[in-house]
VEXDREN-508399 format. One record per residue (C-alpha): x, y, z. Coordinates in nm, 3 decimals. Each point is the difference from the previous one (the first is absolute). Last residue first. Example, Ala and Ser with C-alpha at 12.3 -4.5 7.8 and 13.67 -1.06 7.14 Angstrom:
<voses>
{{1.367, -0.106, 0.714}}
{{-0.137, -0.344, 0.066}}
</voses>
This chain:
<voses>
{{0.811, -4.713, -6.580}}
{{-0.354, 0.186, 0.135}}
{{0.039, -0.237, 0.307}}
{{0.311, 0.219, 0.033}}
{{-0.139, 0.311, -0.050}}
{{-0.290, -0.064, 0.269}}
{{0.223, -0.119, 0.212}}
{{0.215, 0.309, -0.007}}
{{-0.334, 0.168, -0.013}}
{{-0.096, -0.116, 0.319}}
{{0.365, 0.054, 0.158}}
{{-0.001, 0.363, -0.052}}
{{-0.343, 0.050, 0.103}}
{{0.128, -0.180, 0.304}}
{{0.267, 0.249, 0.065}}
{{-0.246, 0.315, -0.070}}
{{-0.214, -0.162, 0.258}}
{{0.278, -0.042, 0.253}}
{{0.109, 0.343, -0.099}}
{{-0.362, 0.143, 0.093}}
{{-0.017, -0.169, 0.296}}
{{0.367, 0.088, 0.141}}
{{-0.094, 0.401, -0.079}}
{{-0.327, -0.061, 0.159}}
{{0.156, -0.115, 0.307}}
{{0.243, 0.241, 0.016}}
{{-0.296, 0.269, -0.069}}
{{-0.145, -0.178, 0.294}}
{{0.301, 0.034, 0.225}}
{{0.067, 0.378, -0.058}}
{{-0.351, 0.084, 0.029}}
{{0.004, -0.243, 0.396}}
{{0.338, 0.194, 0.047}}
{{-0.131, 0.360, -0.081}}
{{-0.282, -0.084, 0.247}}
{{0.180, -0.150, 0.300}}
{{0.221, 0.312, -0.028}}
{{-0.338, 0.229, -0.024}}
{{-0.133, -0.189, 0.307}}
{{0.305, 0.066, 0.159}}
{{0.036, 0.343, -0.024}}
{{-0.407, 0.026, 0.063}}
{{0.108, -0.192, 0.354}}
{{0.312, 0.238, 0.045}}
{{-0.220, 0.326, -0.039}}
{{-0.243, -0.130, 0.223}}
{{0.259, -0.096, 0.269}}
{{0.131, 0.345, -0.064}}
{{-0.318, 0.150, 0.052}}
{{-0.122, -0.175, 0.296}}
{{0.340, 0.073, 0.135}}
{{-0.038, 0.391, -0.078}}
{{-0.337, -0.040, 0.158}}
{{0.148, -0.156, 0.342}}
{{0.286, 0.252, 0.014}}
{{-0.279, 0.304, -0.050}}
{{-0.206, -0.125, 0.249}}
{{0.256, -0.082, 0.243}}
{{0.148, 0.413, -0.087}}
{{-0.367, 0.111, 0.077}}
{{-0.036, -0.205, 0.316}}
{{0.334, 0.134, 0.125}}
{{-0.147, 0.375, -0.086}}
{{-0.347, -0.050, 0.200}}
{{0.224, -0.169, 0.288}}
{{0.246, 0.342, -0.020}}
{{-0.322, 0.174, -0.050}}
{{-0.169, -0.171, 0.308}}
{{0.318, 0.072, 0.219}}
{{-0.007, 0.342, -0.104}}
{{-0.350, 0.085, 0.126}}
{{0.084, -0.188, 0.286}}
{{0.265, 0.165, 0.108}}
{{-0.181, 0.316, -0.078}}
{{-0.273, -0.110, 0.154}}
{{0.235, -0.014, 0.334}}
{{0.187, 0.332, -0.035}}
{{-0.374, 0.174, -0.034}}
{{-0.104, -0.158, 0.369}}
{{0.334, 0.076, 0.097}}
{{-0.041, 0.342, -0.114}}
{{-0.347, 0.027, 0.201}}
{{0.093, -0.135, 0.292}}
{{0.291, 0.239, 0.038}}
{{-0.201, 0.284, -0.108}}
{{-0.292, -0.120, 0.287}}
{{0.318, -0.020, 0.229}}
{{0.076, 0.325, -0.103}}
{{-0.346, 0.201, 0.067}}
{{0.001, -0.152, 0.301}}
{{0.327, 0.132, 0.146}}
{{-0.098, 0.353, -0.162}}
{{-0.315, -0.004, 0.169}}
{{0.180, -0.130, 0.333}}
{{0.223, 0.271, -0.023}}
{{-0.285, 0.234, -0.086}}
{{-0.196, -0.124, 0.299}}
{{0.368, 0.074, 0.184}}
{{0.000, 0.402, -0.114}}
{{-0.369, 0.052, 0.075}}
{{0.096, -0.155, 0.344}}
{{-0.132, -0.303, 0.150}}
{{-0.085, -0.054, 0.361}}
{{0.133, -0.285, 0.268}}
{{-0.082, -0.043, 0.353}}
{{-0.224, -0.242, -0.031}}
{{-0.207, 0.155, -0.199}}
{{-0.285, 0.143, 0.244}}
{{0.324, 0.163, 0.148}}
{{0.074, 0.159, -0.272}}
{{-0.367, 0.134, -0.019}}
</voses>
């Protein structure tokens, strides 16, 4: 039979060797096989948590440009109120002023 082999036989003690051998590599495979989604299991959350924080940025701007717009518009508001009451004020004392002057005349054509 050892000669049918080539010369060469294995023991009970060397098939468990070679068990043993096998039985690592397949660990080995394995944990790298586990290392590597790992990796990329936590280089998809670092990209998942990047794209949170640029989401985040990009609303707070959106927010703060709203916020300045409505800012402004209120501003633009007050001023526009502001101007027309101004206005009104000068329209009402130019009427005042020329009721003034019409009975003025009025009194003095009276004379």
């Amino acid at each position: 039979m050892v000669k049918a082999n080539g010369g060469s036989y294995y023991s009970c003690k060397m098939f468990r060797e070679m068990e043993r051998e096998i039985q690592e590599q397949q660990k080995n495979i394995l944990m790298e096989k586990v290392e590597k989604l790992n990796r990329e299991k936590e280089e998809l959350m670092n990209k998942h948590e990047e794209e949170k924080k640029r989401m985040k940025l990009k609303m707070e701007e959106e927010r703060q440009n709203y916020d300045n717009e409505r800012k402004r518009r209120e501003e633009e508001y007050k001023r526009d109120i502001k101007d027309m009451e101004e206005q009104k004020r000068r329209i009402q004392e130019e009427l005042k002023k020329q009721k003034q002057q019409e009975r003025q005349r009025e009194e003095e054509e009276e004379k």
